[in-house]
DSSP file (Angstrom, degrees, kcal/mol; ACC not computed):
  #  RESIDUE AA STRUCTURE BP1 BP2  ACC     N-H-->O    O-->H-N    N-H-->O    O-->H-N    TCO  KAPPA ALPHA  PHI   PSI    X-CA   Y-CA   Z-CA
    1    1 A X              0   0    0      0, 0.0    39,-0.4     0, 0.0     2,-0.4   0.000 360.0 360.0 360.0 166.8   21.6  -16.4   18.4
    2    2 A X    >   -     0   0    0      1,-0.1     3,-0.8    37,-0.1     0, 0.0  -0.704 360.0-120.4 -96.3 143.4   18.9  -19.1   18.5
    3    3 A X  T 3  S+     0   0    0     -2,-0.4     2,-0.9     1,-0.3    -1,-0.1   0.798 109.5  57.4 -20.8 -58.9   19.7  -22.7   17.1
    4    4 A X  T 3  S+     0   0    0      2,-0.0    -1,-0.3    -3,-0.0     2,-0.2  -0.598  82.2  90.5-126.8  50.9   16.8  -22.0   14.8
    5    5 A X  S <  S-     0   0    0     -2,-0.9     2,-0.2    -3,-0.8     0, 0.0  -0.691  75.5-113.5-159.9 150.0   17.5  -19.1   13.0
    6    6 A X        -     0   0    0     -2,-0.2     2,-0.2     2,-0.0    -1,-0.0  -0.376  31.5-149.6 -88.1 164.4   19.4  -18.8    9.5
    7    7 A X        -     0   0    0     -2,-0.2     2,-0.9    -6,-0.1     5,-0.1  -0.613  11.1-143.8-149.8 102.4   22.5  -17.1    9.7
    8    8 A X     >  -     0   0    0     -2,-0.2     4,-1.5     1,-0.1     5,-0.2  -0.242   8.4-165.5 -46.0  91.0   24.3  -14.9    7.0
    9    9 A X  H >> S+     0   0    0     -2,-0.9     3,-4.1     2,-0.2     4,-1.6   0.968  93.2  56.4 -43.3 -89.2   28.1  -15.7    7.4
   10   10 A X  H 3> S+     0   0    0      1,-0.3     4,-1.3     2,-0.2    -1,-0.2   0.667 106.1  44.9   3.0 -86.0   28.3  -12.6    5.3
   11   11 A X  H 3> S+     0   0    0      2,-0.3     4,-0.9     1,-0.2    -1,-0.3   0.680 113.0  52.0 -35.5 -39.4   26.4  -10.4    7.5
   12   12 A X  H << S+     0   0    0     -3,-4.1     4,-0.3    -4,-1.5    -1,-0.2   0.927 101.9  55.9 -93.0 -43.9   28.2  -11.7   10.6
   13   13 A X  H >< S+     0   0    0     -4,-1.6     3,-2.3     1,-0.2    -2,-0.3   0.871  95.3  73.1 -69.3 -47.3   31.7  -11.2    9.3
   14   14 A X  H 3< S+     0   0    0     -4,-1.3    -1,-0.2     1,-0.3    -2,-0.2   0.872  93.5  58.8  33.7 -86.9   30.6   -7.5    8.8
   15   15 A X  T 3< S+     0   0    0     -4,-0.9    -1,-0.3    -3,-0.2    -2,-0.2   0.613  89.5  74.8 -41.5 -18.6   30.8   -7.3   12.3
   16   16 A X  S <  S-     0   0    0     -3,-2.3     2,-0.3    -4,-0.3    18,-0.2  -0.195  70.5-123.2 -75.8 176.6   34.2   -8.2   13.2
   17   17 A X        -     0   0    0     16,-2.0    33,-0.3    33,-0.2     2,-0.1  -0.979  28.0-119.7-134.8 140.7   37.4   -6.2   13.0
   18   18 A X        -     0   0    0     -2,-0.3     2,-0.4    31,-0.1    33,-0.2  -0.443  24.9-161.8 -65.0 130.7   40.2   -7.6   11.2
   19   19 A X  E     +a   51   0A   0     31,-0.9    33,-1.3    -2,-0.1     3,-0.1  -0.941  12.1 174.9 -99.7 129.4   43.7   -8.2   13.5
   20   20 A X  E    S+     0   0A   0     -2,-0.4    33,-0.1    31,-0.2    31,-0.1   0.046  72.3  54.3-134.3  45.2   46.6   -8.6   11.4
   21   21 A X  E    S+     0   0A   0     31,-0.1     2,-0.6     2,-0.0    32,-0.2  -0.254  73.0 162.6-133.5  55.4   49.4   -8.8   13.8
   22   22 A X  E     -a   53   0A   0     30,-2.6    32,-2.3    -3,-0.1     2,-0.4  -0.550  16.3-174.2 -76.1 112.0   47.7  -11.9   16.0
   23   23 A X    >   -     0   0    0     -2,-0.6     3,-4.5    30,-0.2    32,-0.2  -0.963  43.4-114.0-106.7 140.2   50.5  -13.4   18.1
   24   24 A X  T 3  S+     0   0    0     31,-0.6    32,-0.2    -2,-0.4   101,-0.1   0.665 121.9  55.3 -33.4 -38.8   50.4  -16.5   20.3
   25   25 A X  T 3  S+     0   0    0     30,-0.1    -1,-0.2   100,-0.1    30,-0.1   0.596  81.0 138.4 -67.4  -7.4   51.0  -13.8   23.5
   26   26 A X    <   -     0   0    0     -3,-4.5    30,-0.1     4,-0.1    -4,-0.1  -0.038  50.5-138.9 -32.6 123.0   47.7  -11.6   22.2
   27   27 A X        -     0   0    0      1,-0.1    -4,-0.1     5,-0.0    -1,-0.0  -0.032  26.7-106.7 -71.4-161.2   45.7  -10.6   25.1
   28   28 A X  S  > S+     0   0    0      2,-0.1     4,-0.7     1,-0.1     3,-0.4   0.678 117.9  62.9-105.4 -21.3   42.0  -11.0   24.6
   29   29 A X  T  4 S+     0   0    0      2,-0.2     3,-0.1     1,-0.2    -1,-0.1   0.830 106.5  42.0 -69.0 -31.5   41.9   -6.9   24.3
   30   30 A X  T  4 S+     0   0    0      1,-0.2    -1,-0.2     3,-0.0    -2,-0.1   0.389 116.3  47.5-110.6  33.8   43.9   -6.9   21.5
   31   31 A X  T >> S+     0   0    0     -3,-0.4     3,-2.1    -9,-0.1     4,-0.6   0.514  81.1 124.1-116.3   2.0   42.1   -9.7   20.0
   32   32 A X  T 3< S+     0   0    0     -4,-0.7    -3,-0.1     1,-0.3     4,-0.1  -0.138  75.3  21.5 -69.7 143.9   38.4   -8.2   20.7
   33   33 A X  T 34 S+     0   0    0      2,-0.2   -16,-2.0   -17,-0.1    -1,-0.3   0.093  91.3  91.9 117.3 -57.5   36.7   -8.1   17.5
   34   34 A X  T <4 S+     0   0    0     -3,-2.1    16,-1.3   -18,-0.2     2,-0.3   0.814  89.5  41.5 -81.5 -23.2   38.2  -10.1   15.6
   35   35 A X  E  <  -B   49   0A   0     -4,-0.6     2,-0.3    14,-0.2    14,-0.2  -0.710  55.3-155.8-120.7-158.1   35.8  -13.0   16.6
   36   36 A X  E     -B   48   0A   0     12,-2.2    12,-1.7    -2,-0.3     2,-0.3  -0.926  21.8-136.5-158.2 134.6   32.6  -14.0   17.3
   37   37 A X  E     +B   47   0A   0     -2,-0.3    10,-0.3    10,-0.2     3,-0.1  -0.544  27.1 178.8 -71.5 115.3   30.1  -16.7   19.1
   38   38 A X  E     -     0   0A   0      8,-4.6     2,-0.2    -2,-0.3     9,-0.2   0.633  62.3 -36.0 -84.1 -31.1   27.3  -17.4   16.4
   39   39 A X  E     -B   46   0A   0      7,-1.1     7,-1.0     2,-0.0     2,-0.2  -0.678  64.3 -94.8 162.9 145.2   25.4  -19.9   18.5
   40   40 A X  E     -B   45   0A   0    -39,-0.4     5,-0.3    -2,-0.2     2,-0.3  -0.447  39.8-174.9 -80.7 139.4   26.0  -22.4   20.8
   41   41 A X        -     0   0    0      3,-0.8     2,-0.5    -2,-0.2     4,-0.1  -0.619  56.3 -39.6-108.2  62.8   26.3  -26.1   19.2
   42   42 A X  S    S-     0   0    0     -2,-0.3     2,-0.1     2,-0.2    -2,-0.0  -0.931 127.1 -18.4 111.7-119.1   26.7  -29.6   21.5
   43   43 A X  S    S+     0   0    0     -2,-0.5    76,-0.9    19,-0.1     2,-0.3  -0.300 143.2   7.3-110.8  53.8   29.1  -28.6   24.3
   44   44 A X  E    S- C   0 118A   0     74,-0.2    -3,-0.8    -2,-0.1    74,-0.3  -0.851  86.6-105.9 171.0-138.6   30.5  -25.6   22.8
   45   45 A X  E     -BC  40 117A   0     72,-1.2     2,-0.5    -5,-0.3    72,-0.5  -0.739  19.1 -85.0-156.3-167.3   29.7  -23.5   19.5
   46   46 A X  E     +BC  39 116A   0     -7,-1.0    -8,-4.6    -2,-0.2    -7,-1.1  -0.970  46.6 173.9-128.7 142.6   30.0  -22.3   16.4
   47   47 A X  E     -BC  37 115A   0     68,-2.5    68,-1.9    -2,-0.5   -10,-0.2  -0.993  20.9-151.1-160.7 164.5   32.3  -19.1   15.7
   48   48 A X  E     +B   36   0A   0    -12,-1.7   -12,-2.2    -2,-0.3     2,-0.3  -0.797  14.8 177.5-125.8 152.2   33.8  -16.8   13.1
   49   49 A X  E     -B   35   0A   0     64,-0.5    64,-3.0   -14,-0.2     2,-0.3  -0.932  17.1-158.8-139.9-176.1   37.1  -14.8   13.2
   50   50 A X  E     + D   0 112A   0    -16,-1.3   -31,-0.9    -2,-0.3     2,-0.3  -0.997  43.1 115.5-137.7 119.2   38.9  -12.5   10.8
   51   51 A X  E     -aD  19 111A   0     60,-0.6    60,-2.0    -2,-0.3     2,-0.3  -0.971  47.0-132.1-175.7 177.0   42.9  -12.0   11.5
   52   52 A X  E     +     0   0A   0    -33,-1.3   -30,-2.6    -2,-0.3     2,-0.3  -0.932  62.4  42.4-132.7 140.2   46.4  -12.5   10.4
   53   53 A X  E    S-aD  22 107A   0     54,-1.7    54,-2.5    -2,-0.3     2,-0.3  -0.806  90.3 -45.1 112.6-153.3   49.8  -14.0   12.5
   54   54 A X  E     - D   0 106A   0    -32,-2.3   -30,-0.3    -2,-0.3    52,-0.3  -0.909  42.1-151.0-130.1  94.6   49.9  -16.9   14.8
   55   55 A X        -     0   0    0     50,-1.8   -31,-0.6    -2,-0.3     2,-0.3  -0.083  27.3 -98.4 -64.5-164.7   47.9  -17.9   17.2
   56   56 A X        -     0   0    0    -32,-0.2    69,-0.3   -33,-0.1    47,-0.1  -0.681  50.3 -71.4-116.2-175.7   48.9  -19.9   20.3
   57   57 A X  E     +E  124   0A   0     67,-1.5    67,-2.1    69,-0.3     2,-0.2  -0.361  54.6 178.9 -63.2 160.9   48.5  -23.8   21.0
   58   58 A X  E     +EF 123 103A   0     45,-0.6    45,-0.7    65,-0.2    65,-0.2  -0.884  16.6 171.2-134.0 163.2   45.1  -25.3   21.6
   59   59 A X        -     0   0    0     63,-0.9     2,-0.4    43,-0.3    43,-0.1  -0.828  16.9-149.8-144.8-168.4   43.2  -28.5   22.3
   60   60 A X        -     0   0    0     -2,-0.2    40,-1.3    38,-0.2    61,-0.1  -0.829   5.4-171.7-158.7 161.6   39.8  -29.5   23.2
   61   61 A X  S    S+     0   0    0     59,-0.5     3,-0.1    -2,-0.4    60,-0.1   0.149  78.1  70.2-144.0 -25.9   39.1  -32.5   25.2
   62   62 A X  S    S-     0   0    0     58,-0.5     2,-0.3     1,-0.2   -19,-0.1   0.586 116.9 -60.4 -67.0  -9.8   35.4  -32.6   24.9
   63   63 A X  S    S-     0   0    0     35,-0.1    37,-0.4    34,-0.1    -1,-0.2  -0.868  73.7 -43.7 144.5 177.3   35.6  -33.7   21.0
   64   64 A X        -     0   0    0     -2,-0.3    54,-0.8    35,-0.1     2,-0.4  -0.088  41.1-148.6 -67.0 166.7   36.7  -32.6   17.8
   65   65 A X  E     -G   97   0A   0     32,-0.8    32,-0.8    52,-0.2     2,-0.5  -0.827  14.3-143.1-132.3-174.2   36.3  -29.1   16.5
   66   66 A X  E     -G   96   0A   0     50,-0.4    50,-1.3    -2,-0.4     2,-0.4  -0.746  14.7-148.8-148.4 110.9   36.0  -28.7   12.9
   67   67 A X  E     -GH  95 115A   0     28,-1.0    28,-2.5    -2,-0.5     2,-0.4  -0.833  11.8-171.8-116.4 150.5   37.6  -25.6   11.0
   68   68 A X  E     -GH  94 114A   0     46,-1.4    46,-2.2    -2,-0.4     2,-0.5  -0.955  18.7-147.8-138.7 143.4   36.7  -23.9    8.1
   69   69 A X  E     + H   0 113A   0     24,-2.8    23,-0.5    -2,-0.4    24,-0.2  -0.799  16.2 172.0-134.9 149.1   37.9  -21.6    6.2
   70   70 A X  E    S-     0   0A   0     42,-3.8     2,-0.5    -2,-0.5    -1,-0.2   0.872  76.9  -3.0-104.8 -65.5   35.4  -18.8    4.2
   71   71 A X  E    S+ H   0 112A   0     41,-2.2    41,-0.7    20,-0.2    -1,-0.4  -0.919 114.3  17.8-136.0 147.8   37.7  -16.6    2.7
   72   72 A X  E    S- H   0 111A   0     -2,-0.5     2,-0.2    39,-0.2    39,-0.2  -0.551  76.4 -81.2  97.6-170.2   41.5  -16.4    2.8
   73   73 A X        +     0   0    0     37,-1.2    36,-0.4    17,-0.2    17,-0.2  -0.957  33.8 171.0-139.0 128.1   44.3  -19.2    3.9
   74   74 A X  E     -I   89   0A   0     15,-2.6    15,-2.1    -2,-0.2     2,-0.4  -0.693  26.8-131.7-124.9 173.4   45.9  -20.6    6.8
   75   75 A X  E     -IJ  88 106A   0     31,-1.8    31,-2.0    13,-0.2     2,-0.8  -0.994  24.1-156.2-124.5 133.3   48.4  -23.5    7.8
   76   76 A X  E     -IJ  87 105A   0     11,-3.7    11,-3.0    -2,-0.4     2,-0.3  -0.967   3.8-153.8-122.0 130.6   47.2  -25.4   10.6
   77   77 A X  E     -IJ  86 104A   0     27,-2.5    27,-1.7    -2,-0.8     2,-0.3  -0.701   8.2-167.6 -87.0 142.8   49.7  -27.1   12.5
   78   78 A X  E     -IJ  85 103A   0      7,-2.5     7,-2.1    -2,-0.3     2,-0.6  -0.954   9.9-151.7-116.3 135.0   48.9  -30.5   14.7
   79   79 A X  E     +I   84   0A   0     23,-1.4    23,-0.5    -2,-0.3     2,-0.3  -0.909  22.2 165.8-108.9 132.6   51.2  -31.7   17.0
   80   80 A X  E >   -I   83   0A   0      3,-1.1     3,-2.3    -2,-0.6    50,-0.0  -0.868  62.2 -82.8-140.6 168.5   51.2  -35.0   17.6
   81   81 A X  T 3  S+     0   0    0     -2,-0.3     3,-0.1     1,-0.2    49,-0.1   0.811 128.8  63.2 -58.4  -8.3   53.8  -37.4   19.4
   82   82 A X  T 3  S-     0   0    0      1,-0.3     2,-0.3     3,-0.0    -1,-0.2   0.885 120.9-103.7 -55.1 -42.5   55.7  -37.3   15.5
   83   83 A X  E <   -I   80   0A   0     -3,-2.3    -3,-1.1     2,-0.1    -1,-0.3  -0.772  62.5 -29.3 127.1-178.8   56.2  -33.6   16.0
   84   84 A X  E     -I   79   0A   0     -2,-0.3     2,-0.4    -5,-0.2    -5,-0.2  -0.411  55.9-163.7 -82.3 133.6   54.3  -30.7   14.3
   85   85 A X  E     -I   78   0A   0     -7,-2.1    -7,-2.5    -2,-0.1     2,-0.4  -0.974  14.0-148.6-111.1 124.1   52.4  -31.3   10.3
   86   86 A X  E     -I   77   0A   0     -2,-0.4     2,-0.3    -9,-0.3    -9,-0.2  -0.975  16.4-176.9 -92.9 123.5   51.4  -28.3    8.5
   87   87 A X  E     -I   76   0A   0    -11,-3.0   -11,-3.7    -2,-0.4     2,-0.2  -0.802  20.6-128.7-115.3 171.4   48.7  -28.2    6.4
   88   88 A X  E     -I   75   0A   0     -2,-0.3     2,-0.5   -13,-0.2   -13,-0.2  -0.575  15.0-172.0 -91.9 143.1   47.3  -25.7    4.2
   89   89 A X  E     -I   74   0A   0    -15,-2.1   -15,-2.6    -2,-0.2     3,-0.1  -0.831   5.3-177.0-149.7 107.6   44.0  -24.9    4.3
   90   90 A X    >   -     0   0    0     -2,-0.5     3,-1.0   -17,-0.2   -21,-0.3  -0.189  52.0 -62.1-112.6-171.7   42.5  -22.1    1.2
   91   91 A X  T 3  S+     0   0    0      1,-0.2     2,-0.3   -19,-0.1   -21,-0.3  -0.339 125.6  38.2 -67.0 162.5   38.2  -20.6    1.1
   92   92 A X  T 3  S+     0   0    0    -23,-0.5     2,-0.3   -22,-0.1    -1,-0.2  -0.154  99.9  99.9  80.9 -23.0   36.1  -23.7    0.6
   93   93 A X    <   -     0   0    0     -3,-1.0   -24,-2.8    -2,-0.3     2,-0.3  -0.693  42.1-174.6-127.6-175.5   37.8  -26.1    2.7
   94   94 A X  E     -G   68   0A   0     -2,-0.3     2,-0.3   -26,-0.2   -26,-0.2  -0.943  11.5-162.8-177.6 134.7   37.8  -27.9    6.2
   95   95 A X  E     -G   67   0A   0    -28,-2.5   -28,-1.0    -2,-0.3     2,-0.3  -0.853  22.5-137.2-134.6 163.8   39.5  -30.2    8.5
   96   96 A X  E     -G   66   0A   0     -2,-0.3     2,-1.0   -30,-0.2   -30,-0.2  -0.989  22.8-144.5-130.0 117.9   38.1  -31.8   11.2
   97   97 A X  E     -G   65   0A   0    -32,-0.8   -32,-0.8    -2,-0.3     4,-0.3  -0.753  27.7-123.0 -81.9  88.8   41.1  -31.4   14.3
   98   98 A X    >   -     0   0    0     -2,-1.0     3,-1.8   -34,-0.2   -38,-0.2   0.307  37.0 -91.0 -40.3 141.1   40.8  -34.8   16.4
   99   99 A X  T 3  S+     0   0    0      1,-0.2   -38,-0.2   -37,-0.1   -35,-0.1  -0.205 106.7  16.2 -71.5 161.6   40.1  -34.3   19.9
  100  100 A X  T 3  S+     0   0    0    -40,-1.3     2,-0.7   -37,-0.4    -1,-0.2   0.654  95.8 126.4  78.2  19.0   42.7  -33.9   22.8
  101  101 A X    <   -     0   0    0     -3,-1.8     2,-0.5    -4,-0.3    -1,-0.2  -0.929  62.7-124.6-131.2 127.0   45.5  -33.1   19.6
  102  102 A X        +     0   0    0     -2,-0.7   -23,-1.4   -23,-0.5     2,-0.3  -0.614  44.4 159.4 -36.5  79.2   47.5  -29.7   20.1
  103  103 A X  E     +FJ  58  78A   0    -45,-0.7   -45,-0.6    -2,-0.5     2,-0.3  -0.778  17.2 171.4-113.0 160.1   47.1  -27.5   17.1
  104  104 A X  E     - J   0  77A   0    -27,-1.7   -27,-2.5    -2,-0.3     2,-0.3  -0.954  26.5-109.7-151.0-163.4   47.4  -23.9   16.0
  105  105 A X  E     - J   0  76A   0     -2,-0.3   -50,-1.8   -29,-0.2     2,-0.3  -0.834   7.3-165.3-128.5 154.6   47.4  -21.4   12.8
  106  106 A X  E     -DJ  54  75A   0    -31,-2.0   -31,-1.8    -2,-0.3     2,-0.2  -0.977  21.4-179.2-153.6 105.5   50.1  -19.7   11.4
  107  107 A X  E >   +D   53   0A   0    -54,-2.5   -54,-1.7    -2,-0.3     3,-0.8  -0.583  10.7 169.2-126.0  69.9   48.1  -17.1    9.0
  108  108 A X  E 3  S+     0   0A   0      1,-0.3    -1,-0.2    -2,-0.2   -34,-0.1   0.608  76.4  30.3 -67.1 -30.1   50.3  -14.7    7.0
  109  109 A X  E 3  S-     0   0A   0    -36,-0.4    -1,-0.3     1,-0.2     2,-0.1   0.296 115.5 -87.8-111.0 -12.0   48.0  -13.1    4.5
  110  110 A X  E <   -     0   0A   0     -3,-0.8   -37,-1.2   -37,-0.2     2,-0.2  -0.153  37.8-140.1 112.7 139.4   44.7  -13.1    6.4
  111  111 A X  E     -DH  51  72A   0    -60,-2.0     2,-0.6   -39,-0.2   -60,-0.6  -0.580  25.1-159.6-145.3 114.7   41.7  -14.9    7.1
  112  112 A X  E     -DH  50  71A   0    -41,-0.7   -42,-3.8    -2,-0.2   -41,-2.2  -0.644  40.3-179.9 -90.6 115.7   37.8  -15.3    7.7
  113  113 A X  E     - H   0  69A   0    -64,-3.0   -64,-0.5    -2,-0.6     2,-0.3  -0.657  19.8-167.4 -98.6 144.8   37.5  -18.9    9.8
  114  114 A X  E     + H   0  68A   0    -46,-2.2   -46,-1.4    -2,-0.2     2,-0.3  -0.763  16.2 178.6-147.6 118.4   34.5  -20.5   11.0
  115  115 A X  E     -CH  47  67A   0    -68,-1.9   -68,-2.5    -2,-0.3     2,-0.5  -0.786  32.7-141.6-118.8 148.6   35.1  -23.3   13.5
  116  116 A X  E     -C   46   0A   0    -50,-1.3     2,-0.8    -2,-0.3   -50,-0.4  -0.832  36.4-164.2-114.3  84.4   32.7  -25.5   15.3
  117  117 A X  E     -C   45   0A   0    -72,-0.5   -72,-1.2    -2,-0.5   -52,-0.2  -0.687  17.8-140.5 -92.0  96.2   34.8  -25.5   18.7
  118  118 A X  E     -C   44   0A   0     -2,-0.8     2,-0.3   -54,-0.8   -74,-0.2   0.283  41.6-103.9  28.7 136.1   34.1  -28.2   21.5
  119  119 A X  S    S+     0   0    0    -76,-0.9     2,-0.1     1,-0.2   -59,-0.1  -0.922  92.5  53.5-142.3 149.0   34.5  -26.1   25.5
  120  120 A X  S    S-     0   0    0     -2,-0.3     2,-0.6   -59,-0.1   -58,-0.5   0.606  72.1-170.3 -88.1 158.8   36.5  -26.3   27.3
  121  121 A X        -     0   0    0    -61,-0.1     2,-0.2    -3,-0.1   -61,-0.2  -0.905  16.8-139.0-122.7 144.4   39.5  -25.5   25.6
  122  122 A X        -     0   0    0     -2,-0.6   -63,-0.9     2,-0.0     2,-0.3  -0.585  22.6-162.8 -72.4 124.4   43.2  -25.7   26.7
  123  123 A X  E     +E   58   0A   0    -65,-0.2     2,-0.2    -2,-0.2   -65,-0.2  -0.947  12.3 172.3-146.9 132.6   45.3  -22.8   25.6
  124  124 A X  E     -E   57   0A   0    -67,-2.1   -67,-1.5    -2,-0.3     4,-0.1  -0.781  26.6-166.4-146.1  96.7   49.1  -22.7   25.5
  125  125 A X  S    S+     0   0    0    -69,-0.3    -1,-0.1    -2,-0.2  -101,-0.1   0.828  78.2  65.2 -32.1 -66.6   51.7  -20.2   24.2
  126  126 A X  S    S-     0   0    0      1,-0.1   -69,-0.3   -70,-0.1     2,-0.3  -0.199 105.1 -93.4 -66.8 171.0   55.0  -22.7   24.3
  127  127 A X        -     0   0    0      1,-0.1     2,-0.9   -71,-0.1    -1,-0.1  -0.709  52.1-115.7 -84.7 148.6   55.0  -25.5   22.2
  128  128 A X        -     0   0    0     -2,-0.3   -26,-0.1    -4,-0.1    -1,-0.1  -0.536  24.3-136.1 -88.1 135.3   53.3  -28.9   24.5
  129  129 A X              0   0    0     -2,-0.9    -1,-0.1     1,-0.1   -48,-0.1   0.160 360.0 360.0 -57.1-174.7   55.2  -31.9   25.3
  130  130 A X              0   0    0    -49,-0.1    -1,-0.1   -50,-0.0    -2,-0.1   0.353 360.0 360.0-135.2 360.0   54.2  -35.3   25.1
């Protein structure tokens, strides 16, 4: 979509299909669907998904990404050299994930996310060391 265009969050989540068995080993075939590119933002974008389970670790190393969460609840874990915090994260609210710092979601009940994600990003199944 263009920069300069409105875009119905509504409308867009329409379009997905809900996963609700996401595990950190999902391939990208049995995750297709469940998100979506809305439009590219800085050095990366803005995107939506709808799913349930786990992902796997991430970072970004171009900048922060900033998630947010529409409908549903997640815990997003950070790992940092302390060891993993989980926080909770319910509709209406947002964290901003510092760059270069490991996180993922652990999403029991479902969710619709909309993150403003930084490229490229680093993607990791085990938990990373320090």
């Amino acid at each position: 979509m263009s920069k300069a265009t409105v875009i119905a969050l509504n409308q867009q989540f329409e379009h997905l299909q809900f996963v609700g068995n996401r595990t950190p080993d999902s391939s990208e075939a049995e995750l297709a669907g469940a998100f979506r590119e809305l439009c590219l933002y800085r050095n990366g974008a803005i995107y939506i998904g709808h799913y349930a389970g786990s992902s796997e670790w991430e970072r970004h190393s171009q900048g922060d990404e900033i998630v947010q969460v529409i409908e549903g609840a997640t815990n997003l874990i950070l790992l940092t050299k302390d060891g993993e915090t989980s926080l909770s994260l319910n509709a209406g609210e947002l964290m901003v994930v510092p760059q270069n710092t490991w996180h993922r979601f652990e999403t029991p009940k479902g969710v619709k996310v909309m993150t403003v994600t930084p490229q490229p990003t680093d993607h990791q199944v085990d938990t990373p060391s320090f």
